[in-house]
C-alpha positions in Angstrom: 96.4 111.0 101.3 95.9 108.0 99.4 92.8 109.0 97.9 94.1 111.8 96.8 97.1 109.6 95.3 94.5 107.3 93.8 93.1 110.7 92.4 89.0 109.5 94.1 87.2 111.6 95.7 87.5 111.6 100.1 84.0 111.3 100.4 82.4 108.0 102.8 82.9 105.6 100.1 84.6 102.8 101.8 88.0 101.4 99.8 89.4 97.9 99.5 92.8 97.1 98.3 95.1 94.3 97.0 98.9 94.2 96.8 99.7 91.1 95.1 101.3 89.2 92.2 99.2 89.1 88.7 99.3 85.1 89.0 97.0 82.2 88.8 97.4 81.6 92.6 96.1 84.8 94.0 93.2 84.6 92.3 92.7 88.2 91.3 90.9 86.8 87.9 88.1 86.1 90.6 87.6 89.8 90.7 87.3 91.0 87.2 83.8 90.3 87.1 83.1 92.2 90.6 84.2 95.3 89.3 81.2 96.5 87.5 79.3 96.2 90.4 81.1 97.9 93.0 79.4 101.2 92.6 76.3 99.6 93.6 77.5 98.6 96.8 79.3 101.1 96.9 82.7 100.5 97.5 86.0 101.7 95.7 88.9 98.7 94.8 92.8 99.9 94.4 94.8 96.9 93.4 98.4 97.3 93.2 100.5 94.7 91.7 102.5 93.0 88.3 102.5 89.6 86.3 100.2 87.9 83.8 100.2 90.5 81.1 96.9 89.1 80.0 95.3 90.0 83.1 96.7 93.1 83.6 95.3 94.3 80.3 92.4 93.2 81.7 92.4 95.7 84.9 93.5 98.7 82.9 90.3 98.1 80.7 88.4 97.7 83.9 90.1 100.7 85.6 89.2 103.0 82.3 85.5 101.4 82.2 84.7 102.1 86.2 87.0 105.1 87.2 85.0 106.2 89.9 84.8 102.5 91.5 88.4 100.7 90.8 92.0 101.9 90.1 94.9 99.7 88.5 98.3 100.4 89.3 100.8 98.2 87.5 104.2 97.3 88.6 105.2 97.5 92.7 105.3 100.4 94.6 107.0 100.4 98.4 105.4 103.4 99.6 102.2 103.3 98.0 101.6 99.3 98.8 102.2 100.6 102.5 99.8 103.6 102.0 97.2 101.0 100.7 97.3 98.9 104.1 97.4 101.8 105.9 94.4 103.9 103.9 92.1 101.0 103.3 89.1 99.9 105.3 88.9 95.8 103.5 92.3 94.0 102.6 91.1 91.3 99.6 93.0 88.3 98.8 91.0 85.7 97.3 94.1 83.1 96.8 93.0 80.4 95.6 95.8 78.7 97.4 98.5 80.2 100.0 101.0 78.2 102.0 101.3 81.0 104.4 100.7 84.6 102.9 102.4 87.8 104.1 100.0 90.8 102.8 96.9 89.8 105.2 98.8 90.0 108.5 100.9 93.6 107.0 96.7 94.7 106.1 96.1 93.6 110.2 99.1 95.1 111.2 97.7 98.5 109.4 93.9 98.2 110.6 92.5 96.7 107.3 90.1 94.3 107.2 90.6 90.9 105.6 89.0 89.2 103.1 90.4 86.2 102.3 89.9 82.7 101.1 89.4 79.8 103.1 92.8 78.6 102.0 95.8 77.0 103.8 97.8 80.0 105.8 95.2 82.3 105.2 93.3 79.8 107.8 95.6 79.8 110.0 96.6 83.9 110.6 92.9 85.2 109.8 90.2 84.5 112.7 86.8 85.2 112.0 
């Protein structure tokens, strides 16, 4: 189902996904530059989330440039953020700091994988 939201393909390329806040803090800048190279991988990226207009921009080029490897969804979505932790084999949240953090235990919760920083309450509620 979300693939089919996301409009990719349900083949065994595996997906990672954000839900987060376009800010300085979560550090989704850090992935602009990854983007390019996720079909090499492979791997597929859906971030869902809203802020820094700059940055945002940013993704939509990406998401035009590498349709087959990354989707943008700007704004916040309920259902689709829960269809993201649900659907998604990597959770990614590269904050680059987080006095406690919600989304990576919701990812757990849902079966997804974490990838996180090695940053204050992402420490503490992620175990290697």
């Amino acid at each position: 189902m979300l693939l089919e939201q996301l409009g990719l393909p349900d083949d065994a390329v595996p997906v990672a996904a954000v839900v987060t806040r376009l800010t300085y803090q979560k550090g989704i800048d850090l992935l602009v530059p990854l983007v390019p190279l996720l079909s090499q991988i492979p791997m597929r990226l859906a971030l869902l989330g809203s802020g820094d207009t700059t940055l945002a921009g940013q993704l939509h080029d990406l998401a035009a440039l590498h349709p087959d490897s990354f989707r943008f969804v700007e704004g916040y979505d309920e259902a689709l953020s829960h269809q993201l932790f649900a659907g998604a084999d990597l959770y990614v949240m590269p904050s680059r700091f987080e006095p406690c953090g919600l989304t990576q235990m919701q990812a757990m919760r849902y079966g997804a994988v974490p990838v996180v920083t090695a940053t204050g309450g992402l420490v503490d509620t992620v175990v290697d």
